[in-house]
C-alpha positions in Angstrom: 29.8 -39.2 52.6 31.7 -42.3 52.6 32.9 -43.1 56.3 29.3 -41.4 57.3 27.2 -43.8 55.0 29.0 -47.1 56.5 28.5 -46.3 60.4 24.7 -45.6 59.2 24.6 -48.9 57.8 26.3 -50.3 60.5 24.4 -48.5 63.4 21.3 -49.9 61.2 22.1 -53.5 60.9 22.6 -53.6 57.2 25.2 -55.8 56.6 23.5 -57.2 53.6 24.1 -53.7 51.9 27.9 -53.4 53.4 28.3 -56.7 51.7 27.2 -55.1 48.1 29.8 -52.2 48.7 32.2 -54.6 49.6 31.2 -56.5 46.0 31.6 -53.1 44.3 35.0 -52.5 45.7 36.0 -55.6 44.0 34.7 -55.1 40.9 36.8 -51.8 41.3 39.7 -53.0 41.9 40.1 -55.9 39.1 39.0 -53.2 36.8 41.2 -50.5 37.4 44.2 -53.1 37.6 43.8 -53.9 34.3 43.5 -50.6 33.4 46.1 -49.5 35.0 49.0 -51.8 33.2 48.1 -50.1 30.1 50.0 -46.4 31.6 52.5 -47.9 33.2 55.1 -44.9 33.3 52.6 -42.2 32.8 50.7 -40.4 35.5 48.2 -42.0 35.1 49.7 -45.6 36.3 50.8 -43.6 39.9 47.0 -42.1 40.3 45.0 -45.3 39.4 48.1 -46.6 41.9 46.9 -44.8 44.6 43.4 -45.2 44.2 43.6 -48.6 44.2 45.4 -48.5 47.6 42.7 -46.8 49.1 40.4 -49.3 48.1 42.4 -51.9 48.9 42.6 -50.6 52.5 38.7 -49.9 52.8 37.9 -53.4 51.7 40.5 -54.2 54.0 38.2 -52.4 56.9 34.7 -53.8 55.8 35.8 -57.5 55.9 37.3 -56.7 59.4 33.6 -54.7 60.2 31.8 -57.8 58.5 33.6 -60.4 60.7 33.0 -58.5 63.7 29.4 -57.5 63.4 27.5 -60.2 61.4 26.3 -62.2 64.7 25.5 -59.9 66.6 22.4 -57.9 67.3 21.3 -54.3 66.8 21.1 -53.2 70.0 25.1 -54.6 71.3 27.0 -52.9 68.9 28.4 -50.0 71.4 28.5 -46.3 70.0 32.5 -46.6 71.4 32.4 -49.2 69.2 31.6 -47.2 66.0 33.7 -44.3 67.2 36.6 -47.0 67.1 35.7 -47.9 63.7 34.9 -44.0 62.4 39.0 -43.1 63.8 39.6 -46.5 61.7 38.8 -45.5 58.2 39.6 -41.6 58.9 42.9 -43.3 59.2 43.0 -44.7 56.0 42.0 -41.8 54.5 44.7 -39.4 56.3 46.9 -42.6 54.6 45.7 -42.3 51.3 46.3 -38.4 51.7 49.4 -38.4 52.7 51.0 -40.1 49.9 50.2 -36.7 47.9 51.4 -34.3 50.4 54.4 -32.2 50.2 55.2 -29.6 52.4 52.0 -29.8 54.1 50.0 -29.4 50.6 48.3 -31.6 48.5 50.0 -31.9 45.4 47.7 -33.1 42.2 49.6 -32.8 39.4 50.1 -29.1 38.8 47.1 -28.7 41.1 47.9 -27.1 44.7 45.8 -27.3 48.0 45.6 -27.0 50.9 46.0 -29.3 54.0 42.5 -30.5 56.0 43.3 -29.6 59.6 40.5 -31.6 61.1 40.2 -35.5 60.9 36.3 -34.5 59.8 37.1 -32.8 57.1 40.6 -35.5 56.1 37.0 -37.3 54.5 35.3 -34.6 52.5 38.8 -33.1 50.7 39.3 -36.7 49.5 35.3 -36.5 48.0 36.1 -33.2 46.5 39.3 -34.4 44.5 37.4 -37.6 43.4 34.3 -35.2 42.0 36.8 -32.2 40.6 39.7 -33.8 39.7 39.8 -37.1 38.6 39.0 -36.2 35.1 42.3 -34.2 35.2 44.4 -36.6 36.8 43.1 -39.9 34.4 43.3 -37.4 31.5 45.5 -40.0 29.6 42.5 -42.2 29.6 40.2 -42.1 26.6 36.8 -40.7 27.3 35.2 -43.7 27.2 37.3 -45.8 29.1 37.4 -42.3 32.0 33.5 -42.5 32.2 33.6 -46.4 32.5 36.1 -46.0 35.6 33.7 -43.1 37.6 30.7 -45.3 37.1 32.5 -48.2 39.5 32.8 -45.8 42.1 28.7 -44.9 42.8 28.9 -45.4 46.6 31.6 -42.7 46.9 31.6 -39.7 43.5 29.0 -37.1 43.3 30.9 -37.5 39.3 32.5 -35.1 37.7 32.5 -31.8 36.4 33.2 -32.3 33.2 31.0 -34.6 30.6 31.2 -34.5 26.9 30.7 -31.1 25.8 30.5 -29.7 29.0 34.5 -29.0 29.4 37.0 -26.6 30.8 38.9 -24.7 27.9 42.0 -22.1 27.9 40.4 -18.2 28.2 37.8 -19.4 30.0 35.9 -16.8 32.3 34.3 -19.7 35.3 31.8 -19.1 37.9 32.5 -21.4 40.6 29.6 -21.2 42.7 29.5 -22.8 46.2 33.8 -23.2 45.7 34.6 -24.4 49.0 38.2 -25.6 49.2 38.9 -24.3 45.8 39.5 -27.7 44.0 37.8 -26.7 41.1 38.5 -23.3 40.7 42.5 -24.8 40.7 41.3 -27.1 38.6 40.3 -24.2 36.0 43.3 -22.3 36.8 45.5 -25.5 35.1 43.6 -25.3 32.5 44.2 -21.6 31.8 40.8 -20.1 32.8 40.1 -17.7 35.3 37.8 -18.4 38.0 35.3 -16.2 40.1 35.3 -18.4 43.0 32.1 -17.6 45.2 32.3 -18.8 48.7 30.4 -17.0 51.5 31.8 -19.1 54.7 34.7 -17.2 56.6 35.8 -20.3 58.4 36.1 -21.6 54.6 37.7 -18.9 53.0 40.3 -17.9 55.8 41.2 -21.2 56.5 41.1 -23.3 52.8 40.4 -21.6 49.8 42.7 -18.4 50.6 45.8 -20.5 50.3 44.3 -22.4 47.3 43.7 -18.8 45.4 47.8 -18.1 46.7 49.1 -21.1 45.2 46.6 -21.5 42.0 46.6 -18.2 39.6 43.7 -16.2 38.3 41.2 -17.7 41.0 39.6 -14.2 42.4 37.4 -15.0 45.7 33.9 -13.7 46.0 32.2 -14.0 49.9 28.9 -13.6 48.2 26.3 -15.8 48.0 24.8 -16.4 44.7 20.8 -16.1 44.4 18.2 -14.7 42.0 18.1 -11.2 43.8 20.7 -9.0 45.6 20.6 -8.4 49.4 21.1 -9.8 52.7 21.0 -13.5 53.4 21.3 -15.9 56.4 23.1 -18.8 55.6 22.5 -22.1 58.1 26.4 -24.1 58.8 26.8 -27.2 59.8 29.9 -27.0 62.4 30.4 -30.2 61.8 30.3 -30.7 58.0 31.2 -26.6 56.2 30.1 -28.3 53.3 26.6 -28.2 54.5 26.0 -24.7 54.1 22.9 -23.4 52.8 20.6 -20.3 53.1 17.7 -23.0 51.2 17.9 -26.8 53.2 18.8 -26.5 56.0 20.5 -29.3 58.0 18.5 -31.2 61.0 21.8 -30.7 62.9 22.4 -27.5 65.1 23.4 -24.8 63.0 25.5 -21.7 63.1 24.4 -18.8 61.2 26.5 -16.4 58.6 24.9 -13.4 57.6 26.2 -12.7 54.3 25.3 -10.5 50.9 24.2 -12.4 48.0 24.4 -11.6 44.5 22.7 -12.7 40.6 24.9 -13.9 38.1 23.6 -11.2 36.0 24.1 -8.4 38.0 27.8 -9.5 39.3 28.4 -10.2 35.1 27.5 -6.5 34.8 29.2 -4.6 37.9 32.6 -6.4 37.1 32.3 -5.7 33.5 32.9 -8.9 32.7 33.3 -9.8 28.8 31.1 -13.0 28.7 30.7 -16.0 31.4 32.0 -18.9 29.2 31.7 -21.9 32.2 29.4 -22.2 35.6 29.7 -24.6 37.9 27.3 -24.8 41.2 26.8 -27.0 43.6 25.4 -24.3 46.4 23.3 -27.3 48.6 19.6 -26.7 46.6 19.9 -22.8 46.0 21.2 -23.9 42.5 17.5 -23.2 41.1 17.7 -19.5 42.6 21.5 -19.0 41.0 20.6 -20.1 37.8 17.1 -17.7 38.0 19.7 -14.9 38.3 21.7 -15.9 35.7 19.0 -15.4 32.6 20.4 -12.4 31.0 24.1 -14.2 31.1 22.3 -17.8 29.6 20.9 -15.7 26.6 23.5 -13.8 25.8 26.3 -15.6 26.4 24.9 -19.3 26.7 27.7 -20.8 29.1 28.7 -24.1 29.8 26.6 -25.3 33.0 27.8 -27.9 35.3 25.5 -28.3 38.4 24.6 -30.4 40.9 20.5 -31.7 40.9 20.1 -33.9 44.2 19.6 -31.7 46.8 15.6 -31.0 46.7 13.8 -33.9 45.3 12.0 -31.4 42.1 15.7 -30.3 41.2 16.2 -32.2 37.7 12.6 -31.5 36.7 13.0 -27.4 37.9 16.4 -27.1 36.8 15.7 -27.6 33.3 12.4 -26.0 32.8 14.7 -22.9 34.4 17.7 -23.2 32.1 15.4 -23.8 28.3 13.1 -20.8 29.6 16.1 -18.8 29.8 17.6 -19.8 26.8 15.7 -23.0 24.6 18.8 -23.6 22.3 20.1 -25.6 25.6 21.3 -29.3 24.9 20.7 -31.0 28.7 22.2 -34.2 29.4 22.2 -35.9 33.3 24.9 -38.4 34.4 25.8 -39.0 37.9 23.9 -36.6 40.2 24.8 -33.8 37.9 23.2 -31.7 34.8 25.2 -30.4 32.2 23.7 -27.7 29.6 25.4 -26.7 26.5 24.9 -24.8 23.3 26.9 -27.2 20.7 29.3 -24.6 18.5 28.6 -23.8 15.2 
């Protein structure tokens, strides 16, 4: 995470490498200001607008961090100090969120959500609409010029969802496994699909992606896990971080446990008598190898769009594919960002 990564480097005495971001962030900016001209009274202008400001204010932060910590030592800079600095950029980022809230939700576009309640989490819902929705909100870009603009932001975006082929389309029938806040589910739901949203944390559900299945239609909760066999699971939570939440890698940090039922792809598929799965997104913290093991009745026969996330064990990218072509070799597998996308090209 963003705020997390910079106290790490700062707790670590790499300013060398806060110096790099704050090259990046520059290169960012000039870029998307030219870029941004080009819109000016579209949507697009106001969301390349905002992003900008956010960048503006974080370089803003990491010359003020750079001026204050390149001369001294290691072992002086204070953990009060670094708190200071943490409530500094969660700041910001409350800042850049606010400027899309309207009666406290977040409004993107035709996209509703809900409100973060905790500064913690003020970090990780801006994260989420970078990775989900950007794509959607810069649609007005050309696709080249849209994949050119995510690759400046490396030291923030997971990167999207959506790459070449690998697209959202009206009718739709989406998995979205490991939905969290329900970005992209709402995402889906703009684009006239309906989403299976898959989220086994109550604190999650009840508190986030509830309201986001409210104010988005045709998103349908499911507090199952998705795995390659049907049973009971334990799930480790990070209290600190519910995007953490994994019943495969588990975090270092002390956990809370969920005990939870989890469910294959091909066996929900088959009790909801479901048509076809047309789209599957997962990013379910490195049980993405067991989801898509469960899903090899649903890749052969109905050879959906995958969208998944391949960073979290170190053997993802290679397992991942071997998984996906052994359940159905007619797979096209492309990797940008720290996501694969698999897809059958139509005929």
């Amino acid at each position: 995470m963003f705020v997390s990564d910079i106290l790490t480097l700062l707790s670590n005495r790499m300013i060398k490498d806060l110096n790099d971001n704050i090259r990046d962030i520059e290169k960012s900016i000039e870029i998307i200001s030219k870029v941004k001209t080009q819109y000016k009274g579209k949507v697009t202008y106001f969301w390349l607008g905002w992003y900008t400001d956010f960048l503006s204010n974080i370089h803003e932060c990491y010359l003020e961090v750079i001026k204050t910590h390149e001369s001294v030592q290691e072992q002086d800079i204070p953990k009060e100090h670094l708190r200071e600095l943490y409530k500094r950029f969660i700041l910001v980022i409350g800042d850049t969120l606010s400027k899309i809230t309207k009666n406290e939700k977040l409004v993107l576009n035709d996209v509703i959500l809900p409100q973060p309640t905790k500064d913690y989490e003020k970090e990780l819902f801006l994260h989420f609409i970078i990775d989900s929705l950007f794509t959607y909100l810069l649609r007005e870009l050309d696709e080249i010029d849209l994949i050119d603009l995510l690759d400046l932001y490396p030291f923030y975006s997971e990167g999207a969802y959506e790459y070449k082929d690998v697209r959202l389309e009206a009718g739709d029938i989406v998995i979205d496994a490991g939905a969290s806040i329900g970005e992209f589910s709402a995402l889906a739901s703009t684009r006239g699909c309906i989403s299976y949203a898959f989220e086994p944390i109550p604190q999650v559900v009840d508190t986030y992606l509830s309201k986001t299945a409210k104010w988005n239609p045709n998103i349908h909760i499911n507090r199952f896990a998705l795995s390659d066999k049907c049973g009971d699971v334990v799930i480790e939570c990070d209290p600190e971080n519910f995007v953490i939440s994994t019943y495969v890698n588990a975090p270092e940090r002390n956990t809370s446990k969920v005990h939870c039922q989890s469910v294959t792809i091909d066996k929900f598929t088959e009790n909801e008598s479901l048509p076809r799965i047309d789209f599957i997104k997962a990013d379910i913290e490195g049980a993405e190898r067991h989801l898509i093991s469960g899903a090899r009745e649903v890749l052969m026969k109905y050879a959906p769009k995958i969208s998944i996330c391949k960073y979290h064990l170190p053997d993802d990218p290679i397992v991942l594919r071997n998984l996906i072509l052994d359940a159905n070799p007619n797979y096209i597998i492309e990797e940008r960002w720290m996501k694969m996308f698999a897809y059958i090209p139509k005929i």
